[in-house]
C-alpha positions in Angstrom: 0.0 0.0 0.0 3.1 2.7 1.0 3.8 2.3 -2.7 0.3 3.4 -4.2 0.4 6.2 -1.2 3.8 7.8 -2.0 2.6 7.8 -5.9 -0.8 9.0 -5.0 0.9 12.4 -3.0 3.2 12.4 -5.3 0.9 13.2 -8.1 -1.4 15.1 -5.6 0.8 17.4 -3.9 2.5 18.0 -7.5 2.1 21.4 -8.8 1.2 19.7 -12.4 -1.5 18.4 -10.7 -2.9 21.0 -8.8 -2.9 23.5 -11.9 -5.1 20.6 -13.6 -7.8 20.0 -10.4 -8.3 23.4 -10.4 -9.9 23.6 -13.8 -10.9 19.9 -12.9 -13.1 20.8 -9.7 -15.4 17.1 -9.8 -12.9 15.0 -11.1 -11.5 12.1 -9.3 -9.3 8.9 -9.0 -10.2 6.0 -11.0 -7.2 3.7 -11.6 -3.5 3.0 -11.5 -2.0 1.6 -13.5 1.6 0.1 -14.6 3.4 -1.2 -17.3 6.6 -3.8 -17.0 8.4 -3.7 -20.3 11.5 -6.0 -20.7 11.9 -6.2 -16.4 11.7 -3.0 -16.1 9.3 -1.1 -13.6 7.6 2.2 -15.1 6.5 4.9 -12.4 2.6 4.5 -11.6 0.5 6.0 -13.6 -2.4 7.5 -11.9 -6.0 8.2 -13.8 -8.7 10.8 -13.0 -12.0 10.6 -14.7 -13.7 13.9 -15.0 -17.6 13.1 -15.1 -18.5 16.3 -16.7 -16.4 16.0 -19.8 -16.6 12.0 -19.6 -12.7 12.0 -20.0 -9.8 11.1 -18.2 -6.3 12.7 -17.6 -3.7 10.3 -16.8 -0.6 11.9 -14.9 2.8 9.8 -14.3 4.3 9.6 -10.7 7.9 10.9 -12.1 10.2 12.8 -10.8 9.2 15.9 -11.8 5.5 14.4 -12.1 3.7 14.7 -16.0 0.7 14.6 -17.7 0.8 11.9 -20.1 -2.8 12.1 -21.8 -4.9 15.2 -20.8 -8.8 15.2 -22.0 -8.9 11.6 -23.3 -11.5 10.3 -24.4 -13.0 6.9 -22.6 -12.9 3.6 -24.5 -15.7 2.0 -22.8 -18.4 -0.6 -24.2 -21.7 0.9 -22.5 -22.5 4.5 -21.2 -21.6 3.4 -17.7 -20.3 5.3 -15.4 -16.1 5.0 -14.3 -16.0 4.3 -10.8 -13.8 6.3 -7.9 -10.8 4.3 -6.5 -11.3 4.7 -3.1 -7.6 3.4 -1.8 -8.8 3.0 1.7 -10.8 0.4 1.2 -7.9 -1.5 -1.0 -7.2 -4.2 2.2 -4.3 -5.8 -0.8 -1.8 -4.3 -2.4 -0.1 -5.4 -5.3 3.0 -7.8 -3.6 0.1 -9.6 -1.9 -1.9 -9.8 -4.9 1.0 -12.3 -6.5 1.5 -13.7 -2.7 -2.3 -14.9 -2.6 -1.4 -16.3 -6.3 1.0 -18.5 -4.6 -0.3 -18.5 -1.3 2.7 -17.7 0.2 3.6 -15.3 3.3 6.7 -14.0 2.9 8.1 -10.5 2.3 9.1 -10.2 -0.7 10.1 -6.8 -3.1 7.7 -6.0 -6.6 10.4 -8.4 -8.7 10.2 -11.4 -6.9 5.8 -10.8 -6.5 6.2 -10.8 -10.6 8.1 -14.1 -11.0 5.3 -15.5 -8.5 3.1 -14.6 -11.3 6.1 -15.9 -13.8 6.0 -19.6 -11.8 1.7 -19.5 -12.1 2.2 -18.7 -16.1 4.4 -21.8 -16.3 2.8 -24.0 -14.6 -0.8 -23.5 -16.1 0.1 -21.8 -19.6 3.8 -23.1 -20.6 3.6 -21.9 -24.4 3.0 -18.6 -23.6 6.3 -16.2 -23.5 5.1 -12.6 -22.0 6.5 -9.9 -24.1 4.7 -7.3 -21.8 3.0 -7.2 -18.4 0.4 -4.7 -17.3 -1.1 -4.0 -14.0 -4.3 -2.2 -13.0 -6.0 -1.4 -9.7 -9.5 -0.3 -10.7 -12.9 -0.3 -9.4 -15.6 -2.3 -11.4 -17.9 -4.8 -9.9 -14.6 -5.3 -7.3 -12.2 -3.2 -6.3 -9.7 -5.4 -8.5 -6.3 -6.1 -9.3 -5.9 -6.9 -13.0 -2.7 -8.4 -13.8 -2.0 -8.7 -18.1 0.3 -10.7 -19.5 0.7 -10.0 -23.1 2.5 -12.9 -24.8 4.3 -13.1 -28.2 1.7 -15.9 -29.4 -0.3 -13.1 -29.9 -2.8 -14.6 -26.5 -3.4 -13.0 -23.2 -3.2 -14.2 -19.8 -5.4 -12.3 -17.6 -5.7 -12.5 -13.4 -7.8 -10.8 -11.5 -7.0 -10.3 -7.6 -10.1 -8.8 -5.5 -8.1 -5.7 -3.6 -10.5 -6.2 -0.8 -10.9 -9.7 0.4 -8.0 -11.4 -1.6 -9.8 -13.7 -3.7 -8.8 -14.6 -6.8 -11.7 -13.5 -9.2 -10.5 -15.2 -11.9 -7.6 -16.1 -14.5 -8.0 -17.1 -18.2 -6.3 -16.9 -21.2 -7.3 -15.5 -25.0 -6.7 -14.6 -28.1 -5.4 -10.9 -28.6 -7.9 -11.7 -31.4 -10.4 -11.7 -29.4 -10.5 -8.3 -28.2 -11.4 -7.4 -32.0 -14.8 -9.0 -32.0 -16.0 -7.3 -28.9 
């Protein structure tokens, strides 16, 4: 959780930030979000969704802190509403996410909690070789970690985490193909 935190008032108490809530009065936090490219962390990336305008403006926890998309419009399949990510109520954070994967208790740092996710790959989906991994929190039916593996076989493996209880919600694996029909 000190992780999401320190990115949180990082973006918050940034003065990037603050010069865009000001014009952004009713917007508010709806995800995080992280890419692993090649073992590499990336900074968080934090998203407000602005119900007014029906966009979102993602900012990146850098140091100095940036806007990365301002305005965006929302890919979303239905005129539903994006729901606030309320981070007290996340009881898991992303190391116990992979822990509960494994259903192990040990401390461990955000590299070893990814090959936990590696080992769970191998054992169920073998074939598959992750050319990038993607992380959300978000709040949808659960407040959810969604953990994307995105494989050079062109298929995705997919985990979700509940952020409040620590059930797994699911994990399944498709075709990148897929996403096109939907």
């Amino acid at each position: 959780m000190t992780e999401l935190l320190e990115a949180f008032d990082k973006v918050i108490l940034s003065d990037e930030f603050k010069e865009w809530k000001s014009e952004n009065k009713n917007s508010y936090l709806c995800s995080f979000f992280l890419i692993i490219d090649e073992k590499e962390l990336m900074p968080w990336q934090l998203a407000f969704y602005s119900p007014s305008t029906d966009t979102i403006t993602s900012f990146i926890a850098s140091n100095p802190v940036k806007i990365l998309e301002k305005n965006s419009k929302i890919f979303k399949m239905d005129r539903s509403k994006i729901n606030e990510l309320h981070l007290n109520k996340v009881n898991i954070d992303l190391k116990e996410a992979f822990l509960i994967l494994e259903r192990l208790k040990i401390n461990i740092d955000l590299k070893e909690a990814f090959l936990i996710l590696e080992r769970l790959k191998m054992e169920k989906y073998p074939n598959e070789l992750p050319t990038k991994k993607i992380v959300i929190l978000q709040k949808t039916k659960h407040l959810v970690w969604n953990i994307t593996y995105i494989n050079s076989s062109l298929n995705i493996l997919n985990v979700k985490v509940d952020a409040a209880s620590g059930e797994i919600i699911e994990d399944k694996i498709s075709s990148i193909m897929s996403l096109k029909e939907q």
